[in-house]
N, C-alpha and C positions, 0 to 999 in steps of 0.2 A: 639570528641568521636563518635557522632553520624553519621558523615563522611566515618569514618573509618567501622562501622558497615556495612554501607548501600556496602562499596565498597570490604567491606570480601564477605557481603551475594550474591552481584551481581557475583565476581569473582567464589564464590563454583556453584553460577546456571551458569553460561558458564562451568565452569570441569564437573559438572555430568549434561547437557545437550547438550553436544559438539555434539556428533552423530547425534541428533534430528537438533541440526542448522546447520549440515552441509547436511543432506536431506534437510532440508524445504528451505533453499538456494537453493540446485541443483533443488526444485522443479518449485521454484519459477525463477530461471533464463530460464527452459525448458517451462514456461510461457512465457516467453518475446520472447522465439526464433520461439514459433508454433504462438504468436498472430504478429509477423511478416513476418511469413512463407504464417499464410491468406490473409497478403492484396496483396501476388501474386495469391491464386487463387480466384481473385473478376474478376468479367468480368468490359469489357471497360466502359459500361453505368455504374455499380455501382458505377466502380471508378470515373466516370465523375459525378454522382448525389454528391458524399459524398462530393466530393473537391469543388462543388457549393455553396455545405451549409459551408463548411469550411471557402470558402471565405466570405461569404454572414459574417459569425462569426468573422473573422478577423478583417472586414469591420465595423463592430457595436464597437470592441475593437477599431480601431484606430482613431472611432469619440467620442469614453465615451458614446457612447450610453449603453453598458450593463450594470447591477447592479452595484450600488455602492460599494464600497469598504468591510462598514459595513456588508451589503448582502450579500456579496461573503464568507466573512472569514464565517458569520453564514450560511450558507450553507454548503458550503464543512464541516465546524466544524460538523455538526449533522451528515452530508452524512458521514464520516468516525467514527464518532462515535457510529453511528446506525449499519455499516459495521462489527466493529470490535467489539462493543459490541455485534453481533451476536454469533461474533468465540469463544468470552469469555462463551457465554449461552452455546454454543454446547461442549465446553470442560469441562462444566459438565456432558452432558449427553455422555452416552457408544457409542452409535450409531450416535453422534453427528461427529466422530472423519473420516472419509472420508470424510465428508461436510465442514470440516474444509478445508483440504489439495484443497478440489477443489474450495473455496472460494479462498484460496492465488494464485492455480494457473490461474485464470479467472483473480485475481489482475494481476501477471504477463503477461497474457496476455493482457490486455486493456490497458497494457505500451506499449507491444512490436508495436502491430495493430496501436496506434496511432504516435508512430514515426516510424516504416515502413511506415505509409500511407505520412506521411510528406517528408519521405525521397525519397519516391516512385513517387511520384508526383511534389515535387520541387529541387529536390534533394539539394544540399550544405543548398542554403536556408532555407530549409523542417528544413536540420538537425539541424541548426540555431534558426530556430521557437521553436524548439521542446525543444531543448536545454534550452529556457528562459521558455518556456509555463512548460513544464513536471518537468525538472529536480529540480527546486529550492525547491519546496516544499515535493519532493521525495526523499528528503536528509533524510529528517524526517521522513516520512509515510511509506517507506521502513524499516527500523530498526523497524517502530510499526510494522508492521505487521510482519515480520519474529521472532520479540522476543514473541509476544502474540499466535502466530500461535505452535510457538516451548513449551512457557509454557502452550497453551491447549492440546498439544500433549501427554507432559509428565502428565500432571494431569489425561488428561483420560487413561492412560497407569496405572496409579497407580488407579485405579476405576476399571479397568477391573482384575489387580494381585489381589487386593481387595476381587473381587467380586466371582471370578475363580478360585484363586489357592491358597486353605488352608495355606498351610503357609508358604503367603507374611502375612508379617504385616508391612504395610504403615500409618502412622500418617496423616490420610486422613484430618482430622481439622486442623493442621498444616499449611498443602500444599494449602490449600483453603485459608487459610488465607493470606500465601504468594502468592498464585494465585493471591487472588483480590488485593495486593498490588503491583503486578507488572503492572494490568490495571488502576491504576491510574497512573504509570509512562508514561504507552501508551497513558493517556489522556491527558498528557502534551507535549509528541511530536506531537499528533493530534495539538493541540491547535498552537504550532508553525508552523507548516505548513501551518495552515487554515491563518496565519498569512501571511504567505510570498505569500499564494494566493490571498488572498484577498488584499491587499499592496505593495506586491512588484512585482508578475509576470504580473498583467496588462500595471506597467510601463514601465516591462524589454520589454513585448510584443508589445506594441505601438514604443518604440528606436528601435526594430529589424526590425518590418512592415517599417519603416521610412529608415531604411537603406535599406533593401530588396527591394522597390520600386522605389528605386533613378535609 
């Protein structure tokens, strides 16, 4: 019963938020495309600095010299937690609601910049690297962010008909309520991704440096 609840209530937030996620989608993929539009306009020395330290980074992964396993997943876990509990604080407030859209698109772009730079620089390899390092746990932190991104959007949407235009009458307690239950859903796709960072992309990334190097 309680299955069936949670999979009505998610189904009616996809129909009356469909618009909202098909912007914060197109916002977010026009993220990925300018933050790999910049690693063409970087000059030659930066791009020779950054691929230094990249390697220097590689290099520490394929001897286990970086942080432990445990350290890693409790890292990234707080660093996207702190990230996205941001967008959550800000989709309370009115004027929170641009800080949001340009939070997701700075996400999309620190995607796009760092596999443009991989791809840029070692090309197939690059895309390979990038493939094991980025993707696995972007399976997960992608859907957090574009579901949290889309219900701070509509919540402050309903704050501002609120607050603006006599007569909306929006069940603003309601919607908070469901607000904050849908950031404990994103706390648990956080949680699996910190997961497969911290446990599984180190090891995808050490088998791919080992192949790449042969």
């Amino acid at each position: 019963m309680r299955k069936m609840w949670i999979k009505r209530a998610y189904t009616q937030h996809l129909r009356d938020n469909s618009s909202i996620y098909l912007f914060v989608t197109v916002l977010f993929l026009m993220g990925i495309i300018f933050g790999a539009i910049v690693v063409n306009s970087l000059t030659v020395d930066q791009k020779e600095d950054l691929y230094f330290y990249l390697n220097r980074f590689f290099g520490l992964v394929k001897t286990g010299e970086v942080a432990t396993s445990t350290e890693m997943f409790q890292q990234s876990f707080f660093h996207n937690v702190k990230y996205l509990g941001l967008i959550w604080i800000l989709g309370i407030a009115i004027i929170g609601l641009p800080v949001v859209l340009i939070l997701l698109f700075i996400k999309g772009m620190v995607i796009g910049f760092t596999v443009g730079f991989l791809v840029n620089r070692m090309g197939l390899s690059g895309f390979a690297l990038s493939f094991v390092s980025v993707m696995p746990q972007n399976i997960f932190l992608i859907p957090a962010f574009l579901i949290l991104t889309t219900a701070s959007v509509a919540f402050s949407l309903k704050l501002i008909r609120q607050q603006f235009f006599k007569g909306a009458k929006e069940q603003v307690a309601a919607s908070f309520f469901r607000y904050s239950g849908i950031l404990v859903g994103v706390f648990v796709l956080i949680a699996c991704a910190s997961l497969i960072e911290g446990y599984v992309s180190p090891t995808l990334m050490k088998t791919m440096m080992s192949l790449v190097n042969r």
